[in-house]
VEXDREN-2710 file (C-alpha; in Angstrom, 1 decimal):
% VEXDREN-2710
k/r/px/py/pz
1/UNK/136.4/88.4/102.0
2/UNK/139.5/87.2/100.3
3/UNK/141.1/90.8/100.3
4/UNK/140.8/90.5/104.5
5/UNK/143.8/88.6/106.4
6/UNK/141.6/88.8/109.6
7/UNK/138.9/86.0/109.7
8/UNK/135.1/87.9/109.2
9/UNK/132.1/85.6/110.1
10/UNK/130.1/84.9/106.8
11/UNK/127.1/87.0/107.4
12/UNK/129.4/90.1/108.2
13/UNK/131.1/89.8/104.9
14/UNK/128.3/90.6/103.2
15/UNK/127.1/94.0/105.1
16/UNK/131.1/94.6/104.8
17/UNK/131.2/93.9/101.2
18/UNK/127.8/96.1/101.1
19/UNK/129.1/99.1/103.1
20/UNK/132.4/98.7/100.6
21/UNK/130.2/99.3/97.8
22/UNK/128.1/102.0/99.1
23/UNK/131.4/104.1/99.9
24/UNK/132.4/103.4/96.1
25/UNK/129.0/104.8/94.9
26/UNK/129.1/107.9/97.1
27/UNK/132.6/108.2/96.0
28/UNK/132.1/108.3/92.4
29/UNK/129.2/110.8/93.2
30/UNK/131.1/113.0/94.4
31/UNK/133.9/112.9/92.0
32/UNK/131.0/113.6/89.0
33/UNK/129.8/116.2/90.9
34/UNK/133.0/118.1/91.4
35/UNK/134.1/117.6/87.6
36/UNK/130.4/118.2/86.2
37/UNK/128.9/120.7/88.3
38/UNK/131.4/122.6/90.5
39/UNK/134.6/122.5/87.8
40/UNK/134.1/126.4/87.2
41/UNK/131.9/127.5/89.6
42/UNK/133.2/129.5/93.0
43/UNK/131.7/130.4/96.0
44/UNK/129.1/127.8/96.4
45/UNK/128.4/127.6/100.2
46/UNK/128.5/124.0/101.6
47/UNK/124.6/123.4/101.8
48/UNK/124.2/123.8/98.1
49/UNK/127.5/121.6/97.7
50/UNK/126.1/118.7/99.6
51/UNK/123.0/119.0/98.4
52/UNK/124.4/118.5/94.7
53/UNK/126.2/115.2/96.2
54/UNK/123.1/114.4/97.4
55/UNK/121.3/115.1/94.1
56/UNK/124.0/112.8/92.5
57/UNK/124.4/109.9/94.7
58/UNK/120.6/109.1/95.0
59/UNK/120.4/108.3/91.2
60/UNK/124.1/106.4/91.2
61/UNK/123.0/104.1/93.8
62/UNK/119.5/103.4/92.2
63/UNK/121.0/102.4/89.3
64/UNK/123.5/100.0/91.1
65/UNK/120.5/98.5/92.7
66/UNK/118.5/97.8/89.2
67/UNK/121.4/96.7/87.2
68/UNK/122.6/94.1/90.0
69/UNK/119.0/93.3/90.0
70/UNK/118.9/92.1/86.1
71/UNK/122.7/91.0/86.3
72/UNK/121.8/88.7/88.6
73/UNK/118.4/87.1/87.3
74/UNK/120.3/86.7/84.2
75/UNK/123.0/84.5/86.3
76/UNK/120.1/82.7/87.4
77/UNK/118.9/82.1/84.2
78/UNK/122.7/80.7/82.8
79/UNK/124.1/79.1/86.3
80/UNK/120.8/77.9/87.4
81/UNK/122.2/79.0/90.5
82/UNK/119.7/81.1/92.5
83/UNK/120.7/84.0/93.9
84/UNK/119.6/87.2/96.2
85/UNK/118.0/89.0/93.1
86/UNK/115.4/89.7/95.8
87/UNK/117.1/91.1/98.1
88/UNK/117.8/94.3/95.4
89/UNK/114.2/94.6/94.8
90/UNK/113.6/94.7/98.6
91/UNK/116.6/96.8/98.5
92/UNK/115.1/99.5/96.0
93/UNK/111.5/99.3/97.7
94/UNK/112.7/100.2/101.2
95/UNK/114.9/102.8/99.3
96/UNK/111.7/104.6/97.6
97/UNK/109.9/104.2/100.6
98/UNK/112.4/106.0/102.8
99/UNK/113.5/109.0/100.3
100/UNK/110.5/109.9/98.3
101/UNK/109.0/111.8/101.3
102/UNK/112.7/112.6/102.3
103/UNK/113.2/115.3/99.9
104/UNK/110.0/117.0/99.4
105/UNK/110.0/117.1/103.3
106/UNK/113.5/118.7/103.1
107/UNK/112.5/121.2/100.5
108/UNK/109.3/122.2/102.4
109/UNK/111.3/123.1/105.4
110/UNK/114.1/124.6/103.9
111/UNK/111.3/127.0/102.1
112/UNK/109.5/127.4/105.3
113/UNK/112.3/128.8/107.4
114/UNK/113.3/130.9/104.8
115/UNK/109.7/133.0/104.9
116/UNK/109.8/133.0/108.6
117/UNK/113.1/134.6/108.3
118/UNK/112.4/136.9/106.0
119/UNK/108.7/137.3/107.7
120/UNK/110.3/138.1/111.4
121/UNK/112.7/140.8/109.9
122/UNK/110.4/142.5/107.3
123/UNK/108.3/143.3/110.6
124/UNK/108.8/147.2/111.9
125/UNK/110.4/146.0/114.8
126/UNK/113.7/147.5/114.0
127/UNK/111.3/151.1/114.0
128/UNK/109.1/150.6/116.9
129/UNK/112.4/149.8/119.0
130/UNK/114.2/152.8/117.9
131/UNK/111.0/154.6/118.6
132/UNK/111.4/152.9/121.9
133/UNK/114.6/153.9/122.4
134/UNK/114.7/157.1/121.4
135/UNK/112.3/158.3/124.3
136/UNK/114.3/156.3/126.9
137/UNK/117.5/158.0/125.6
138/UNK/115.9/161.7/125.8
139/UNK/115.1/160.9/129.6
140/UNK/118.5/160.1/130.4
141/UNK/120.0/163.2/128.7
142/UNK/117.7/164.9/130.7
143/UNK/119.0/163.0/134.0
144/UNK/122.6/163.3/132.7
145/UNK/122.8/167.0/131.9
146/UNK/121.4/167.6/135.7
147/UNK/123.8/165.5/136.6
148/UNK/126.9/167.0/134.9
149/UNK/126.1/170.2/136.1
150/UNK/126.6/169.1/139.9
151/UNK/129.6/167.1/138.7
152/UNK/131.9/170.0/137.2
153/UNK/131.3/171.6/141.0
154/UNK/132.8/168.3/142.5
155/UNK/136.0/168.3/139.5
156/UNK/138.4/170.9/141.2
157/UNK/137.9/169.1/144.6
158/UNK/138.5/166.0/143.0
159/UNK/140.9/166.6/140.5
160/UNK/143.4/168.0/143.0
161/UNK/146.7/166.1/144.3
162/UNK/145.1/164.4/147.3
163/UNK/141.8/165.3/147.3
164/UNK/140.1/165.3/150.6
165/UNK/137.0/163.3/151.7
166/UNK/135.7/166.1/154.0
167/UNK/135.9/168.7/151.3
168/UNK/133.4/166.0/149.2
169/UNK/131.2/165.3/151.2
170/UNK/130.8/169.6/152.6
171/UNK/130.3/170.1/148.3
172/UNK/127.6/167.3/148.8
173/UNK/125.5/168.8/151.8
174/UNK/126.0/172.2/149.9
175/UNK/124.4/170.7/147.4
176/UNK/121.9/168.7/149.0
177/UNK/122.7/165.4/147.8
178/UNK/123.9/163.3/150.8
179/UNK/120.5/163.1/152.6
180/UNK/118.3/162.9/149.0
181/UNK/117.8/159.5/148.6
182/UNK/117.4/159.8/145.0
183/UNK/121.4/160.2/144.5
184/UNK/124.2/158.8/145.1
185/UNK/127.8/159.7/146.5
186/UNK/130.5/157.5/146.4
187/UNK/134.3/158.1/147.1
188/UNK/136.2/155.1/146.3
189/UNK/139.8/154.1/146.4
190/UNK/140.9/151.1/145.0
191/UNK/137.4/150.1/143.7
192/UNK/136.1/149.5/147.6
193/UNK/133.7/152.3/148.8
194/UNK/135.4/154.2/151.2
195/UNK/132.8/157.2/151.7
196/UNK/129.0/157.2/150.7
197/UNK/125.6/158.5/151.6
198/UNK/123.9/154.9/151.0
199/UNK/124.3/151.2/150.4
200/UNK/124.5/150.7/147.0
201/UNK/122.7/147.7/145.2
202/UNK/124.0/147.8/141.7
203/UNK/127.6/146.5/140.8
204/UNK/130.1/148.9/140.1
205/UNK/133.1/148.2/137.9
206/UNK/135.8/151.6/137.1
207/UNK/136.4/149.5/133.8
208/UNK/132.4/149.7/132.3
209/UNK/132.0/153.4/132.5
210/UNK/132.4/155.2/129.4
211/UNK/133.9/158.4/128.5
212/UNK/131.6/161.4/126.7
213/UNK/133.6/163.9/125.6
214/UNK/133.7/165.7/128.7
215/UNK/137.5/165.4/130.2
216/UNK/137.8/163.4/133.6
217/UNK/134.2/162.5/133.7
218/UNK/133.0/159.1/132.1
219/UNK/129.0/157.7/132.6
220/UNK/127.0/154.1/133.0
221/UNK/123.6/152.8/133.3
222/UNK/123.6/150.8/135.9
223/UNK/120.1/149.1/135.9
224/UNK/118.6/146.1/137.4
225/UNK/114.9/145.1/137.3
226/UNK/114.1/146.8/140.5
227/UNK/116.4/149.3/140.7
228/UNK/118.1/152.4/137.7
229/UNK/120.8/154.7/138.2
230/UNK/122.5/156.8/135.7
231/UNK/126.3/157.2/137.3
232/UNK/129.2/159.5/136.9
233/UNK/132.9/159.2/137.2
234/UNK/135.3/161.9/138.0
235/UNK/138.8/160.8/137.6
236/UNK/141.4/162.1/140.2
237/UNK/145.4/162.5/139.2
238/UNK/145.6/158.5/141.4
239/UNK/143.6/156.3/139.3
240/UNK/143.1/154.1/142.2
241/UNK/141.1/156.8/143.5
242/UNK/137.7/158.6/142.0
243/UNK/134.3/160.1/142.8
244/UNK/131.2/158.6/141.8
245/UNK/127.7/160.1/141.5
246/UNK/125.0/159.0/140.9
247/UNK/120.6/159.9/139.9
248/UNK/118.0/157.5/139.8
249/UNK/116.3/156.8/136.8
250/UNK/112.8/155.2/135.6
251/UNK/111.7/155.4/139.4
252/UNK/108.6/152.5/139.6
253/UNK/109.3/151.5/136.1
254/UNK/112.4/150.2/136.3
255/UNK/112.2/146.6/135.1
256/UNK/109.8/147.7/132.0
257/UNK/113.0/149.9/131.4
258/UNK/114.9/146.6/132.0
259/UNK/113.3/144.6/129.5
260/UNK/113.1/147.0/126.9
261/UNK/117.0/147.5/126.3
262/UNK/117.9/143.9/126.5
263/UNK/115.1/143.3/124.1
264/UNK/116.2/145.6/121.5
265/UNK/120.3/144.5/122.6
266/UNK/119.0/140.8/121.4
267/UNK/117.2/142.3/118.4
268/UNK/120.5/144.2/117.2
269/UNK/122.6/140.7/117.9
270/UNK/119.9/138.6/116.1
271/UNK/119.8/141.8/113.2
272/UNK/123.4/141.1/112.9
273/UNK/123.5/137.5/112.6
274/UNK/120.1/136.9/110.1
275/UNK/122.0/136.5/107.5
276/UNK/124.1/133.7/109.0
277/UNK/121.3/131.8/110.8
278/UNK/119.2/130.8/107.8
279/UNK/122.3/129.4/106.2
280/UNK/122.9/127.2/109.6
281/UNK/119.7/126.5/109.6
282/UNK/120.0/124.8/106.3
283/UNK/123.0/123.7/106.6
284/UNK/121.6/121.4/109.9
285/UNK/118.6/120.1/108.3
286/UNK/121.1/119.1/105.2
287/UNK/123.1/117.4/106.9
288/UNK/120.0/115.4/109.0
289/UNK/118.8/115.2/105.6
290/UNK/122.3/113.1/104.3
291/UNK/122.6/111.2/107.0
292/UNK/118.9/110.2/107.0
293/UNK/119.8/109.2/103.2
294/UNK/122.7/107.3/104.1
295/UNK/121.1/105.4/106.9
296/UNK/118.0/104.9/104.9
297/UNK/120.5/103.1/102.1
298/UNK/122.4/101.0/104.9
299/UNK/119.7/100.0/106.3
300/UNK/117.4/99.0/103.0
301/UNK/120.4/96.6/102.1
302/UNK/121.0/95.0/105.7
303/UNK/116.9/94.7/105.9
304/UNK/116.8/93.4/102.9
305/UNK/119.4/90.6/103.4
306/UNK/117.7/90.0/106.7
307/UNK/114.3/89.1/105.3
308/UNK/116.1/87.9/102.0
309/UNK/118.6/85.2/102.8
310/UNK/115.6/82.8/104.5
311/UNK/113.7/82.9/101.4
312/UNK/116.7/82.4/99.0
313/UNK/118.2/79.6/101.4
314/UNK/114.7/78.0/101.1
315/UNK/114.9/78.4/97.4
316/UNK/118.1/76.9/97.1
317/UNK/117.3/74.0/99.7
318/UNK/114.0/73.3/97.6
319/UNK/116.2/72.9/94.5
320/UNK/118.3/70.2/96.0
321/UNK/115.8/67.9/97.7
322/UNK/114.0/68.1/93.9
323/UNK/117.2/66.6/93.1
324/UNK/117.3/63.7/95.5
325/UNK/119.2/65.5/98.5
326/UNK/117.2/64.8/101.7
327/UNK/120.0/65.4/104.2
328/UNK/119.3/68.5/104.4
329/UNK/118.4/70.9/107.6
330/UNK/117.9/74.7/107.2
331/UNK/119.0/76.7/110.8
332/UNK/116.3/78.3/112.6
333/UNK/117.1/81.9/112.3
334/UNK/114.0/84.2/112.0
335/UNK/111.3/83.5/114.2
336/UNK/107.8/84.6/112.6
337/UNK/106.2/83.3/109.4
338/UNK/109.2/82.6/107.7
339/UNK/110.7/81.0/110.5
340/UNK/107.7/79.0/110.7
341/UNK/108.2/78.6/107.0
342/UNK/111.7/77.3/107.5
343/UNK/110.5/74.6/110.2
344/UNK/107.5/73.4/108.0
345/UNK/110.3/72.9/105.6
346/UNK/112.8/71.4/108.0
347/UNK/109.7/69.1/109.0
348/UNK/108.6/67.9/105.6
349/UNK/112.1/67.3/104.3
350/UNK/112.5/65.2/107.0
351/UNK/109.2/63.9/106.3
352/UNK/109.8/62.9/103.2
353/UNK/113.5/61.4/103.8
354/UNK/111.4/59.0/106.5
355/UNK/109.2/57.8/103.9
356/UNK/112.1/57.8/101.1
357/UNK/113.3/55.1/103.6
358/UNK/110.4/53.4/105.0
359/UNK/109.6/52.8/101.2
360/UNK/112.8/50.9/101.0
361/UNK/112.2/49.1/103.8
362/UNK/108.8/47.9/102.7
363/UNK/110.6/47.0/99.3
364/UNK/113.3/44.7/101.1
365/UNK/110.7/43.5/103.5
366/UNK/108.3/42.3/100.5
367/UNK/111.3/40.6/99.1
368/UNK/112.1/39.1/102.2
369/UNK/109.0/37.7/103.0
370/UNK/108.5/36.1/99.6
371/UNK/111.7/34.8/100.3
372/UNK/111.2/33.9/103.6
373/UNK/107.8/32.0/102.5
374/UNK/109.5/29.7/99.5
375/UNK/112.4/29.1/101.9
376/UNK/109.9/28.0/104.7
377/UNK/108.1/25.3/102.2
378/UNK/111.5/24.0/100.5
379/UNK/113.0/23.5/103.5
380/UNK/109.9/22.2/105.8
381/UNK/109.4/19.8/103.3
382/UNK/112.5/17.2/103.5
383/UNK/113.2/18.1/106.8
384/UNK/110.9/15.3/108.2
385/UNK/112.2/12.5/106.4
386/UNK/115.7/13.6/106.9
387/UNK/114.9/13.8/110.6
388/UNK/112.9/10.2/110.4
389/UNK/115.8/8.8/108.7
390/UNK/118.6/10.0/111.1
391/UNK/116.2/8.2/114.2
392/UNK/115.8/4.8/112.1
393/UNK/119.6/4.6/111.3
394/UNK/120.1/5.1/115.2
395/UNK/117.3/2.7/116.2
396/UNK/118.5/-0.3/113.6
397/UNK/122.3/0.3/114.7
398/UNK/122.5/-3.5/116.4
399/UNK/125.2/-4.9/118.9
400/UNK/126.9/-7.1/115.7
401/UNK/128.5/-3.9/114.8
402/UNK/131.6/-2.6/115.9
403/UNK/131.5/-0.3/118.8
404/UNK/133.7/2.8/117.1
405/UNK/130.8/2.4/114.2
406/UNK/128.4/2.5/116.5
407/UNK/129.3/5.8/118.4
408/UNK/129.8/7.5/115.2
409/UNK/126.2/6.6/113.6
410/UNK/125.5/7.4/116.8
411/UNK/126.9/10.9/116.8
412/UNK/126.2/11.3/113.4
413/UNK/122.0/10.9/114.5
414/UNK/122.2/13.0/116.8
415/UNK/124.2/16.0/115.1
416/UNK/120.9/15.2/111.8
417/UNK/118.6/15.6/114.8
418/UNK/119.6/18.4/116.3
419/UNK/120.2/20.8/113.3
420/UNK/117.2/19.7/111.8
421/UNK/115.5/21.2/114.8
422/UNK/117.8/24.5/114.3
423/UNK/116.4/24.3/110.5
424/UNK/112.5/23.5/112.2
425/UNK/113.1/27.2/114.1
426/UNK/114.1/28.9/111.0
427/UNK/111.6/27.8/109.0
428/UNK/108.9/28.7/112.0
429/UNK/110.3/32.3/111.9
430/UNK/110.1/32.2/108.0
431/UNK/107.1/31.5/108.6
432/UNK/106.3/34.1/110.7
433/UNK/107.5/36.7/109.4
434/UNK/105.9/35.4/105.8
435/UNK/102.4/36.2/107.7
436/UNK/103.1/39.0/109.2
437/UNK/99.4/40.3/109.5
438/UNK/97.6/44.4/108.9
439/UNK/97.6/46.1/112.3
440/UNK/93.9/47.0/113.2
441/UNK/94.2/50.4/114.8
442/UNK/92.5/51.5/117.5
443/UNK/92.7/55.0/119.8
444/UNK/94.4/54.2/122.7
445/UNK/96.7/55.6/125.5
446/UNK/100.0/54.1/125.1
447/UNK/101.4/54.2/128.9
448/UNK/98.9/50.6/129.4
449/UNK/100.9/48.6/126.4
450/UNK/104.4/49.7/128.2
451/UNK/103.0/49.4/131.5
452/UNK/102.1/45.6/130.7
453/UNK/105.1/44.8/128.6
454/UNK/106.9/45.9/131.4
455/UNK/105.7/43.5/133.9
456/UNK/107.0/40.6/131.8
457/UNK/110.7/41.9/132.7
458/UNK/110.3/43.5/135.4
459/UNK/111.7/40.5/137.4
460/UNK/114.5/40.3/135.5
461/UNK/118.0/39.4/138.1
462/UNK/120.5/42.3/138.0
463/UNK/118.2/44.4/136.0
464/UNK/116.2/47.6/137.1
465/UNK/113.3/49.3/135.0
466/UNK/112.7/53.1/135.3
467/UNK/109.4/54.0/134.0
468/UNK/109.3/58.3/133.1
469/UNK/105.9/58.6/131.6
470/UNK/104.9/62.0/130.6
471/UNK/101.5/63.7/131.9
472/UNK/98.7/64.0/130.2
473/UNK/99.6/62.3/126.7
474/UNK/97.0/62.2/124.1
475/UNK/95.7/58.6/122.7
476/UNK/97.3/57.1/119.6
477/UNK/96.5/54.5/117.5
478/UNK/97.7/51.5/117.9
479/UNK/97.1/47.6/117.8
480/UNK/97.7/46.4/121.6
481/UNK/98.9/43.0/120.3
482/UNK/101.5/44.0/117.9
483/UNK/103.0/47.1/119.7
484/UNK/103.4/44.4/122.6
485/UNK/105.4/42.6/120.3
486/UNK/107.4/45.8/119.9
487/UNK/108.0/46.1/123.2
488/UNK/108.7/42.8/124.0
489/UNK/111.2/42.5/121.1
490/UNK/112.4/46.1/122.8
491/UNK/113.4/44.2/126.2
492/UNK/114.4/41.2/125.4
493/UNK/117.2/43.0/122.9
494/UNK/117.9/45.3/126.4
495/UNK/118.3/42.5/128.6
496/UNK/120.1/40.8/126.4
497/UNK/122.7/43.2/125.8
498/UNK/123.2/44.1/129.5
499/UNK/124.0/40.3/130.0
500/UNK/126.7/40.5/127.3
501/UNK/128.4/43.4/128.4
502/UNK/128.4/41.4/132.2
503/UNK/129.9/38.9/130.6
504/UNK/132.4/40.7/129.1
505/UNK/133.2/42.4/132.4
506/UNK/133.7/45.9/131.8
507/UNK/135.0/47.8/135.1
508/UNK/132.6/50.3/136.7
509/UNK/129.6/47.8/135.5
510/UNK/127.6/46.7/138.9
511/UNK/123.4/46.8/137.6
512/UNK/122.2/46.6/134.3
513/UNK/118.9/49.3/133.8
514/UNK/116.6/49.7/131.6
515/UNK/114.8/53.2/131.3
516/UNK/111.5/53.5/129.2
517/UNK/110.0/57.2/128.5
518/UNK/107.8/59.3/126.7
519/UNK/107.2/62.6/125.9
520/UNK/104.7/64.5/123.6
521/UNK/106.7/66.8/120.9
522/UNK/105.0/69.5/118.8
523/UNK/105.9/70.5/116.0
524/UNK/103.9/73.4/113.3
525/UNK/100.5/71.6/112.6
526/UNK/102.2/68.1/114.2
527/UNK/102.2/65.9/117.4
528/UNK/104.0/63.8/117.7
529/UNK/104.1/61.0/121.3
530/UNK/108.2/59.8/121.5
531/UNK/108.7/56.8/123.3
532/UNK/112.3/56.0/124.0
533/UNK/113.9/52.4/125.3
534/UNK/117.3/52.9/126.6
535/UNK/119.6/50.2/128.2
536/UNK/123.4/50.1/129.5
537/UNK/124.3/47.3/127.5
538/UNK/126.8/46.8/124.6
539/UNK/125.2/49.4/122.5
540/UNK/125.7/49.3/118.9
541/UNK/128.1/50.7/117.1
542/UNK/127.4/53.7/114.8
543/UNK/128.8/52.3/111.4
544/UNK/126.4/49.2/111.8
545/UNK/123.0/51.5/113.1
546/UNK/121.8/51.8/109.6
547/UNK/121.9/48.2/109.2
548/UNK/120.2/47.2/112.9
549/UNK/116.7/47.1/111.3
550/UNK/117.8/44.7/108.2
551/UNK/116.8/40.5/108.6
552/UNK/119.0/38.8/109.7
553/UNK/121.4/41.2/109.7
554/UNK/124.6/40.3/112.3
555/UNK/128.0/41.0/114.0
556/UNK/129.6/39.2/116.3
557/UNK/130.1/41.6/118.9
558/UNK/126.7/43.5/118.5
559/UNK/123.9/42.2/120.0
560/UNK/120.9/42.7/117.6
561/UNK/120.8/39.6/115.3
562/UNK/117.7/37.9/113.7
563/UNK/114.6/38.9/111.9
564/UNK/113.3/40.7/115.5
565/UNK/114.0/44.5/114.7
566/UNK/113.3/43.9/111.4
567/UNK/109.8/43.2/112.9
568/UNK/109.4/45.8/115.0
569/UNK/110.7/48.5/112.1
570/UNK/108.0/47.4/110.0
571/UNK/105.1/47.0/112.7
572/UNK/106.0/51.1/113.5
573/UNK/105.8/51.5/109.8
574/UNK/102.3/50.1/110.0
575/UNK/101.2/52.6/113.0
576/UNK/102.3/55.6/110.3
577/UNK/105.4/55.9/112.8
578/UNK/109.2/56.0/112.4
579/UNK/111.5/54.6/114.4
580/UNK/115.9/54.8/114.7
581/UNK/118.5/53.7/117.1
582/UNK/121.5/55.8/118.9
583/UNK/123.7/55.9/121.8
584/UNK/122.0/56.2/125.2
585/UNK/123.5/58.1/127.8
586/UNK/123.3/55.5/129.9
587/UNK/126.1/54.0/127.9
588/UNK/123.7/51.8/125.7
589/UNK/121.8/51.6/123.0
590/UNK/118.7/54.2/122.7
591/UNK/115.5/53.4/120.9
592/UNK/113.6/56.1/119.7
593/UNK/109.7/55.1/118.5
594/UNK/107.6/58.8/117.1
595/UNK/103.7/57.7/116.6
596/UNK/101.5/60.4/115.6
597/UNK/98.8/61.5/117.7
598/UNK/95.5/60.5/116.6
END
């Protein structure tokens, strides 16, 4: 984006750009909802508040979606530019898909935990406990008044300035109470037991006893779920020091006793807080419900761009080879159908730019050849007499005549002779390439041809052949006699250039090589068999590649010259095959024949 100093890679500008808009939308939601909905209402808890924004967004952003939807076909339709006016109908699609059983899920749930809310407390639970509680509560008054009664007897000993231990424990044998395993007698100081009739299992603490009206005396259940006493405290002048005692309570039923006044301690906390927990209740799902939404919207527009940009890139790669453009190569980037989509399309561009060019090539060829044959009978025509003539002059040339005469006649001859001949050659390849004849196909295994073409060179001084033939190739068809004419054209261009760049002495140069190889490419619904001829020689440069395959076509310091590749191009056109030239990396030049496989 423009607005950015930071550099943002192109596909993140648009989910930026996206995410930028969706915070706009929400925003403006929001804003309508507080001045529509909420400008004089109070006290609206934040569920209903969110679920308002909610209420207001959803729409907003619809209509976003549908009016960049028709502002953009009707760029189309002006610009004749296409655009990503399917990505907002993908957009709105996953959008429908993801909330329209969003909220009637929402509402169901939010309905449903109100009735069990209101189903759980409009039980008689609240009655049956305080039924419950109400016969455990007249037990322990029972146990407790008992137990008071032999407490005031033990608050004058204890209540004194230093009470004494013995003077206890004699009240406690008076009473029977130390060897009755059903109390308890405990004189502590400092909260550690100092004097008592028994072990005691339950925890102690001066701090949870609570006072009763009665002065110096405070009580406590302690209860466990195997063990219930009902305790007394009796306070002596040194708070550091008092008397506990103690009668056990719900003997053998001790943890039903247990579980019934923590049950109704958690109903009293869960009365107190029913109010609150429906509202967080809500309030969870709400927000799960929001951020669902959210995500859902995120998402649709990423997804959508995801599945969208292959197809529009398509689109708008389709429009420009319609226009003539063939250098063109869409980027792999979804595998599936639409990546195989994208490499059918990759594939018949380049298809079609092949046969845009072999066409061309078949057009200057036809030229050339009508050329080539008028040429060949002009010129084959006075070149005997002119080379019968040149011979006579020489052989008539008689002693009478001076001798500086005579060596220039002489020369003169010679020089008609000899270019004659040169003109004899051309007109032979005119000829030639004037009858070029139909290749007669037949299915064959290609490795033989090479293999045999290769013999013819392989003798070659200062020149090594490396043969990389693929396993198990499929036939092709070919005509045995012509493609040997490829690959003899093939070598003889190889060897040739290694010899030129020997001759030119480059450093580091010690074996020329020559390295043949095939392998079988697929493609969707394609095979393709790839043979490639590299060398180490001069190579070609690229600015004069495209012109390699022309007649006659030259440089001085290149090594391809003469009507030869323009041969072989046009014989690989015949076997429904293409053919192109690049650098080796053997330093060279690198031919690279695709046949299809039969």
């Amino acid at each position: 984006m423009k607005w950015f100093p930071f550099r943002i890679e192109e596909e993140n500008r648009y989910y930026l750009r996206d995410l930028l808009i969706l915070s706009g939308v929400i925003s403006i939601a929001v804003l309508a909802a507080e001045l529509i909905h909420f400008r004089n209402s109070e006290n609206i808890d934040i569920v209903d508040r969110m679920l308002i924004y909610v209420y207001y967004t959803v729409p907003l952003v619809i209509l976003f979606l549908i009016l960049s939807y028709f502002y953009r076909n009707r760029r189309n339709l002006e610009t004749g530019r296409l655009k990503s006016s399917i990505r907002y109908r993908l957009s709105l699609s996953f959008l429908f898909i993801a909330m329209l059983p969003s909220f009637p899920v929402f509402l169901l749930t939010s309905n449903v935990i109100g009735r069990v809310f209101e189903g759980f407390y409009g039980l008689d639970i609240a009655q049956a406990l305080e039924a419950g509680d109400h016969f455990v509560r007249k037990e322990l008054d029972v146990e407790k008044n008992n137990l008071l009664e032999k407490a005031k007897l033990f608050r004058n000993l204890v209540q004194r300035q230093n009470p004494n231990p013995n003077l206890l424990t004699n009240r406690a044998n008076e009473l029977d109470l130390i060897s009755n395993p059903n109390y308890y007698v405990g004189w502590y100081e400092n909260s550690v037991p100092v004097l008592e009739n028994r072990s005691f299992k339950l925890a102690i603490s001066p701090e949870e006893f609570t006072s009763f009206g009665t002065e110096g005396i405070s009580e406590k259940l302690a209860l466990s779920q195997n063990l219930g006493f009902y305790l007394l405290k009796i306070d002596s002048p040194n708070p550091a020091k008092f008397l506990i005692l103690g009668k056990r309570v719900f003997q053998g039923e001790e943890s039903k006793a247990y579980s019934f006044i923590n049950t109704r301690k958690n109903y009293i906390t869960a009365d107190l807080a029913k109010e609150k927990l429906p509202y967080e209740v809500r309030l969870t799902i709400t927000l799960l419900t929001v951020f669902a939404f959210l995500l859902s919207i995120f998402f649709s527009l990423v997804f959508a761009r995801k599945i969208s940009r292959p197809i529009i890139d398509l689109a708008n790669a389709t429009q420009k080879v319609s226009l003539g453009d063939t250098d063109i190569n869409l980027p792999l980037t979804e595998g599936g159908e639409i990546g195989a989509l994208v490499e059918s399309f990759n594939q018949m561009v380049k298809d079609l730019k092949s046969k845009n060019e072999e066409l061309m090539h078949t057009q200057r060829i036809a030229a050339w050849k009508e050329v080539a044959q008028r040429m060949a009978h002009e010129i084959k025509n006075p070149l005997t007499p002119i080379q019968l003539s040149a011979e006579r002059i020489r052989r008539k040339l008689n002693s009478e005549v001076p001798e500086e005469f005579q060596e220039i006649v002489t020369k003169g001859s010679e020089t008609i002779v000899g270019q004659v001949k040169i003109l004899e050659h051309l007109v032979n390849e005119f000829s030639e390439f004037a009858r070029m004849p139909a290749p007669r196909l037949i299915n064959q295994h290609l490795e033989p041809v090479v293999l045999e073409s290769a013999k013819l060179f392989e003798h070659t001084p200062g020149i090594q052949i490396e043969l990389n033939f693929a396993k198990n190739l499929p036939e092709i068809f070919l005509d045995k006699k012509l493609f040997l004419g490829i690959m003899n054209n093939l070598f003889k261009n190889a060897v040739e250039a290694i010899e030129k760049r020997r001759q030119r002495g480059d450093s580091g140069f010690s074996q020329g090589k020559v390295r043949i190889s095939t392998v079988l490419e697929k493609r969707i619904m394609r095979r393709s068999v790839v043979l490639l001829v590299e060398d180490n020689g001069i190579g070609v440069s690229p600015e004069y590649r495209s012109k390699v395959f022309e007649p006659y076509y030259s440089t001085k310091d290149e090594h391809v010259s003469g009507i030869g590749l323009a041969i072989v191009q046009k014989t690989v056109i015949d076997h429904n095959g293409h053919i192109s030239v690049d650098s080796s990396e053997l330093g060279g030049c690198k031919f690279r024949i695709e046949l299809p496989v039969a």
